[in-house]
N, C-alpha and C positions, 0 to 999 in steps of 0.2 A: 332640446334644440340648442344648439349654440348661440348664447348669449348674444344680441346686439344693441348698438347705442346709435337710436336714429336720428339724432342729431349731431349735425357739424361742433355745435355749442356744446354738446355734451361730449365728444372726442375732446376737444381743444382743454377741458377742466378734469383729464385725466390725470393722475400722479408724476409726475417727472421721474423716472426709475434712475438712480445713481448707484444700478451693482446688475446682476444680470439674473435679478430673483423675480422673473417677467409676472405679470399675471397670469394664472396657467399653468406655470412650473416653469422646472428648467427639463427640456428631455435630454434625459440621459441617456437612452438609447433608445433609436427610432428605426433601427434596421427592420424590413419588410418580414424576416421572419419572427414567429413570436418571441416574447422574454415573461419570463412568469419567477417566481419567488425571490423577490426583491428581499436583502440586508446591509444594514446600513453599520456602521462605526467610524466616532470621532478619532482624527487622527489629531496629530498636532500642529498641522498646518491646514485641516480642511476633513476632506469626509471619504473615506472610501465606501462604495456603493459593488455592491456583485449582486447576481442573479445566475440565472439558467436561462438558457435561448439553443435554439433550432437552425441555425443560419446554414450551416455548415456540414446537412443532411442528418445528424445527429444532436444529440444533447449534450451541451459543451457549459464550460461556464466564463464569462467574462466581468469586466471589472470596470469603475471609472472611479476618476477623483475629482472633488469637486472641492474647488478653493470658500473659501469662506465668505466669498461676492456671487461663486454661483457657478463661476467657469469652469466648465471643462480641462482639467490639463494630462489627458493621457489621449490617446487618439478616437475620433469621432468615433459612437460608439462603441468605445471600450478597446480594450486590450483581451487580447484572451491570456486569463490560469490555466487555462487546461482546454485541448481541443485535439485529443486525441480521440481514434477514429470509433471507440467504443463509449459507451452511454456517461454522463457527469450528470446530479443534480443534489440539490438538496445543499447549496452551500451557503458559509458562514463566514466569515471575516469578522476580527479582533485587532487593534492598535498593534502594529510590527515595528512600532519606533521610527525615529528618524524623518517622518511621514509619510514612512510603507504599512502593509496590513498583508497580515498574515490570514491565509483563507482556507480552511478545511473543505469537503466535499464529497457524497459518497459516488463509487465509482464504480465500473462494469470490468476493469483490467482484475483478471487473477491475480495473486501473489502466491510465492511456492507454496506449496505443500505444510500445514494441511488447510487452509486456510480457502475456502471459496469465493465466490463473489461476494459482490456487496462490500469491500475494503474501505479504508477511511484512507483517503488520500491528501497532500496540504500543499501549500504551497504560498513563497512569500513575494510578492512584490516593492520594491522600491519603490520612493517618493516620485521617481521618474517613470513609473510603469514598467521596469525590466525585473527578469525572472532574477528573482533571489538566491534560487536552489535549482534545482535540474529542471531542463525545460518539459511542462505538461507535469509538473510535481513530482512530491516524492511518497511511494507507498508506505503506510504507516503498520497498517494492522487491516485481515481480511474479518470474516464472519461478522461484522457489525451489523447492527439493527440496520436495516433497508432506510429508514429515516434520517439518518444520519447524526451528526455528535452534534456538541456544545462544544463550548471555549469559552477562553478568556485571557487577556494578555498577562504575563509574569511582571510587567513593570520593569525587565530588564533588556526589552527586545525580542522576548521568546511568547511560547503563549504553552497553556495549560488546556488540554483535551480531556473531553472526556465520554467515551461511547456506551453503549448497550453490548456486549458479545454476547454471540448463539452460539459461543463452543463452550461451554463449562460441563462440567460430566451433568452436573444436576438439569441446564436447562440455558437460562441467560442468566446474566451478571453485568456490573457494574465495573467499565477500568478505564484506567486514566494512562495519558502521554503527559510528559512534561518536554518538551520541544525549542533548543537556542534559537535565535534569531539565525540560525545558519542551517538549521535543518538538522540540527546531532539532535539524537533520545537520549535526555539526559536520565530519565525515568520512567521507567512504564509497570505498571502491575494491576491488582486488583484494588476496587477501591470497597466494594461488599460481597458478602457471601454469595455465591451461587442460588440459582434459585428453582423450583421445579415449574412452577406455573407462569415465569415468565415476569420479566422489568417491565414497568410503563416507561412514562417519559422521562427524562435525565434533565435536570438543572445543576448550573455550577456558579460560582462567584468566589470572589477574593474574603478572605476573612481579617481583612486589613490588616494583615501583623507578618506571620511566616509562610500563610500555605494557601489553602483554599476549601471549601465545603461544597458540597454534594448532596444534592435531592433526589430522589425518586421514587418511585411506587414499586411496589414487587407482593407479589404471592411467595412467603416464605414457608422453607419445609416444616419449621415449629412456631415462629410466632405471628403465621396465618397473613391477612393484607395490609398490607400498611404503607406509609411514605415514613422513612427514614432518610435520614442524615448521617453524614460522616464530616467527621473536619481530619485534614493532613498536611503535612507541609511538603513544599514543591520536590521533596527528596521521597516521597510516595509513603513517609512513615505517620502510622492512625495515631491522632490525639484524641480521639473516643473509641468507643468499644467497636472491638475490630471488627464487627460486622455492620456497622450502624448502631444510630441511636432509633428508638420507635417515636416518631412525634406525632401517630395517632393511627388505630387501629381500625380496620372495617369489617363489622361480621360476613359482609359479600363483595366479592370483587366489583360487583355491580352496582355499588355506593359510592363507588370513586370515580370521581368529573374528569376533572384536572386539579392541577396543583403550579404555584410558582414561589421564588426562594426569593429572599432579600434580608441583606447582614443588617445583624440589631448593630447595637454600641459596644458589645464584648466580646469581638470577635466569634459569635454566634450565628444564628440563623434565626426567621422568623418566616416561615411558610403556612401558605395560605391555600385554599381548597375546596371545587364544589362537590358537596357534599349527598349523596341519595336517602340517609338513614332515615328518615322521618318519613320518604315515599315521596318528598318532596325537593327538588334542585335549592339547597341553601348553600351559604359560605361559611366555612369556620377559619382558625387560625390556629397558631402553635409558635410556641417559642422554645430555640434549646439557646442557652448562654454559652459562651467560649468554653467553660468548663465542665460540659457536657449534661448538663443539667436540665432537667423539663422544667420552664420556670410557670406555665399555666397551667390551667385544671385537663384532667385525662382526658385525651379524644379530641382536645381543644376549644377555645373560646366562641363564644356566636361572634359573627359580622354580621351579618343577617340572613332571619331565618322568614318563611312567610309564604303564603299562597303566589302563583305565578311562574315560579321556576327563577331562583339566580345561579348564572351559571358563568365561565370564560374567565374566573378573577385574576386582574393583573395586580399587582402590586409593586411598592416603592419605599426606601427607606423615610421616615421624616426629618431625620437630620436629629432626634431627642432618644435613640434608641426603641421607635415604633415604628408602626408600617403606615402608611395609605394605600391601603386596597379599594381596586375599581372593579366593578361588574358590570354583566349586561343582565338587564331587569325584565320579567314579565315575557306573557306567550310570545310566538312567533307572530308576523304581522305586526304588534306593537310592544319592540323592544326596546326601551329606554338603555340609560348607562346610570350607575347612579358610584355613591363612593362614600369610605368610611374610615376614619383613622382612630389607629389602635395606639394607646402607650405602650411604654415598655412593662406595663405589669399586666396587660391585656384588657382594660379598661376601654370601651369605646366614649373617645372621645366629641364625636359630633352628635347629630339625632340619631335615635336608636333604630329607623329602617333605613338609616343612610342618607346623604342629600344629593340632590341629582345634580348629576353632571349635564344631560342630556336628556328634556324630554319632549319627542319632539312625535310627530303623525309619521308611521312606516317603524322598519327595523333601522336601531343603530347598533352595529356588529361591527366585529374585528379590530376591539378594544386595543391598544397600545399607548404605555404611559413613562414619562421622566419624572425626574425631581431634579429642587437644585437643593444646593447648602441650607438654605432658607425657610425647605420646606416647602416651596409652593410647586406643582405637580401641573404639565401640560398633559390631556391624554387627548389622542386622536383618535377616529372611528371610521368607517365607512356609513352612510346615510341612507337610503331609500327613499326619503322623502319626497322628493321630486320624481318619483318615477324609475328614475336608472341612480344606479350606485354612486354618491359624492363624496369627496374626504372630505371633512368636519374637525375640527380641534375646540379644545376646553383649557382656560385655567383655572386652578382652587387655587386659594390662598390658605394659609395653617389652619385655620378655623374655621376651613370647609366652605367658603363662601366665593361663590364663580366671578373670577376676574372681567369677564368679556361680554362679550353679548351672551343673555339668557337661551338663545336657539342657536348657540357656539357662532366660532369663525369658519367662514366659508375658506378652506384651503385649495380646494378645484373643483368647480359645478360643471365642469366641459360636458359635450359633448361626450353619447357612451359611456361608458361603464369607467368609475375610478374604484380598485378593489386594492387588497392584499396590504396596506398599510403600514410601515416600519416607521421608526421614531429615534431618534438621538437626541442629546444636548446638543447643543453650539456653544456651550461655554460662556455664553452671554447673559445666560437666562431664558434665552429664547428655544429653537428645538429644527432639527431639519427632518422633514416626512417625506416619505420616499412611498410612491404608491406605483401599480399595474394600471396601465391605463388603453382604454382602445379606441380614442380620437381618431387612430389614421386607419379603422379597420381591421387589425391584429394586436394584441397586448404589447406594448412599450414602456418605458420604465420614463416616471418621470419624479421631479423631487421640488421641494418648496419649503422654504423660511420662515419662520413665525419670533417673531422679536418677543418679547418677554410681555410688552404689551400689547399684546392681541393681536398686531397689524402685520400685513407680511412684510416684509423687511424693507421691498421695493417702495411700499406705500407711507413709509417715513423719511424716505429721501427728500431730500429740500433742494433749489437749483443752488444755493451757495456750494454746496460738497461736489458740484461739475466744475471746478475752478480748472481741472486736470483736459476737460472734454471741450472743443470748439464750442461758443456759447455761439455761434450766427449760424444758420443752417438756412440757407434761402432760397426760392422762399419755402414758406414753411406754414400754414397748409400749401401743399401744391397742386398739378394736375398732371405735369407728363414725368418729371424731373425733378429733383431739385441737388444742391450743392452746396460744399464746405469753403468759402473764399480763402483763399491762399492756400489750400491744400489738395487742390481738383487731382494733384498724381496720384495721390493716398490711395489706399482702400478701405474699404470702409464694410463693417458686414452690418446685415439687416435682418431682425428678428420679425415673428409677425405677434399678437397678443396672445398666441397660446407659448410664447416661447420658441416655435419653431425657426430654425435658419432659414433664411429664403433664399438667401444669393448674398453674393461680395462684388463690390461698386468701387470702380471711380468717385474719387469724392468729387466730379464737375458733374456725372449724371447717375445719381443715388435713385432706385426708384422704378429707372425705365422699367415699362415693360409691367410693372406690379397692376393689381387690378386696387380700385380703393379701399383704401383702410388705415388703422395705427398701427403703423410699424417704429421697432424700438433701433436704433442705430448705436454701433459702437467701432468704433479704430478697430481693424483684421489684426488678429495675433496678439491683441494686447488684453492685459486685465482692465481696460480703463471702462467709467459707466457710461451707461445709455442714456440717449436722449430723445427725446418721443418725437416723432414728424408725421405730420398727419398727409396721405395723398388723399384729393377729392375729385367727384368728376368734371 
């Protein structure tokens, strides 16, 4: 049920919010038809956020950007990438420079011959939310995995692709776009052999120097299952063995979880994976160095191995050339989170089953984790605790020890279902999450702040940093009305405590009409902060 506060006394000793990071979130998109598969990335002025949504009789993809206070600045519920009249999902967005984002997507449009459905299509937006490149994008490459690519930005504007193809004579394969900020292929080829039994999932990342590295799983014609590695630079040419490197092998395809990549210190890789051999869901690990080199033992290092099943592991650089890898712990019904950091020589550095991130009554699922420079690592989760789905966030500090509260921070306990959880930096130290949410009865996209410590952003505001916002709003609790002296022509919008819009006022009668509650007010069109007014009956 939706939280409430049955006293007036207890309204009045709410937070002063001074940015628009309500309690609740912020909704990003609240259109009556659904939105489902929410991604996030940091831009340089704020955050671009895409999904997939139904509005529009089909599966379309749209977008929002969100300033670094929380506001919306592209049009209410989004912009559409693409909204041509045949199926889009499955999309991703990467830093487009400038404080645009470049956003891939797979799509239902053919491209010539011979190439089928299922294409990888891209497309870039402006800081401004206007199409970068031809309107409803530009087709890249057909036959891709139905799942659609990965990315990542080139740091010059452009961004690096990289897909699954079902056309290689053997089966599927591994191949990369390298793409300007303008939409030209500067690059494109294979990045691994062909394969007969078929690619698993595909990770990519920057290898901080000239190019970028490639993970993924495959059934290969001679060296059987494995997750390999490639590193190449942005002109598509291999600095390891041109098929891959093998960073761990599996006598059955059926041993293999998943898997996720993250650059050591050498321009290298260190992927991590759950693993079936034992008969049991463990974690292991692997390290290749920049110079192509297995630097651990065969098959890879333990993370942890043990009764219960771990499975989902995310991982994160630690800033010393090692990883911190997170998982979800123990049977279904009561799934923990817990987490373990490796050096760069494979060493685990904290307790040897790991220390928890999360241990709480119900499942915590849908793991997603950052780091900063520093070391210290936010991950978020989905909850069950309470009954329906919550987001939940954690910090470690380098030495494995949880920054916040021991049963995490509450990120949204609303009402319905909070699922699908995505996670970025904010550059702060802090992190923006981005989750599916069904408040208003259909899934809408909603996102929220978490400052470095702990708090969400809104709940460290102080009333000194309104010096910008009318400090008299009278009166204030009210009952029919109330109003901004010396500015009654103004307008003024009003939030409710899930974040939602309600309406836009006169600043002489703010209010009318609302039914009791705390509502957050803010100046119409402007970035300026909120200020809380409470109506009563």
């Amino acid at each position: 049920m939706l939280r409430r506060l049955p006293l007036l006394a207890a309204l009045l000793t709410l937070p002063l919010i001074a940015n628009a990071w309500p309690p609740g979130g912020v909704p990003v998109c609240t259109d009556p038809a659904s939105q489902t598969g929410p991604q996030i990335a940091k831009l340089s002025d704020g955050f671009a956020i895409v999904w997939t949504e139904h509005r529009r009789g089909n599966y379309d993809i749209f977008a929002q950007k969100l300033d670094m206070n929380g506001a919306g600045l592209w049009q209410m519920n989004g912009n559409a990438v693409c909204d041509d009249d045949t199926f889009q999902t499955y999309p991703i967005v990467v830093d487009g420079g400038n404080g645009g984002g470049i956003f891939f997507w797979v799509d239902g449009r053919s491209l010539p011959p011979p190439f089928p459905n299922y294409a990888t299509w891209g497309q870039r937006l402006t800081g401004l939310g206007q199409d970068g490149w031809m309107h409803n994008g530009e087709g890249f490459i057909g036959g891709c995995s139905s799942t659609g690519a990965v990315a990542m930005p080139d740091g010059a504007g452009g961004a690096l692709m990289v897909y699954t193809s079902v056309l290689t004579p053997d089966g599927q394969g591994e191949y990369g776009y390298h793409i300007d900020s303008l939409g030209a292929v500067l690059w494109n080829g294979p990045v691994g052999e062909g394969t007969i039994q078929g690619s698993g999932p595909t990770q990519v990342i920057s290898d901080g120097s000239v190019g970028f590295v490639v993970g993924w799983f495959e059934g290969h014609r001679t060296r059987g299952n494995c997750i390999f590695a490639e590193r190449m630079t942005f002109s598509g040419h291999p600095l390891w063995d041109s098929v891959g490197v093998v960073m761990t092998r599996f006598s059955n395809p059926g041993h293999y979880g998943s898997h996720i990549i993250v650059p050591d210190a050498t321009h290298g890789v260190i992927a991590a994976w759950s693993d079936n051999r034992s008969g049991n869901w463990d974690i292991y690990a692997q390290r290749v160095s920049g110079d192509s080199l297995v630097r651990w033992q065969t098959n890879g290092v333990t993370v942890r191995i043990g009764p219960g099943g771990q499975t989902n592991p995310k991982a994160v650089p630690d800033g010393q050339g090692g990883a911190i890898i997170v998982w979800e712990n123990g049977a279904s019904g009561d799934r923990d989170v817990f987490a373990q950091r490796l050096d760069s020589t494979g060493i685990q550095l904290w307790d040897t089953l790991g220390v928890p991130v999360i241990r709480s009554t119900g499942d915590q699922t849908g793991i997603q984790v950052v780091s900063d420079e520093a070391g210290r690592v936010i991950v978020t989760w989905k909850d069950n605790r309470n009954g329906n789905n919550d987001i939940y966030a954690q910090g470690l500090n380098p030495n494995g020890q949880r920054l916040w509260d021991t049963l995490g921070v509450q990120i949204c306990v609303w009402n319905g279902e909070q699922t699908a959880p995505v996670i970025c930096q904010d550059g702060s130290g802090g992190a923006v999450i981005v989750w599916q949410d069904t408040r208003n009865g259909n899934n809408d996209i909603y996102a929220q702040r978490i400052s470095a410590s702990g708090s969400g952003v809104c709940e460290e505001a102080v009333t000194s940093s309104v010096s910008r916002f009318p400090s008299s709003v009278r009166p204030n609790p009210f009952t029919s009305y109330t109003s901004v002296p010396g500015q009654e022509a103004e307008r003024f919008a009003l939030y409710d405590i899930s974040g939602r819009k309600v309406g836009v006022y006169k600043g002489d009668r703010i209010g009318e009409g609302l039914s009791p509650g705390v509502y957050f007010l803010r100046e119409a069109g402007r970035g300026s902060p909120l200020a809380r007014i409470v109506k009563v009956r």
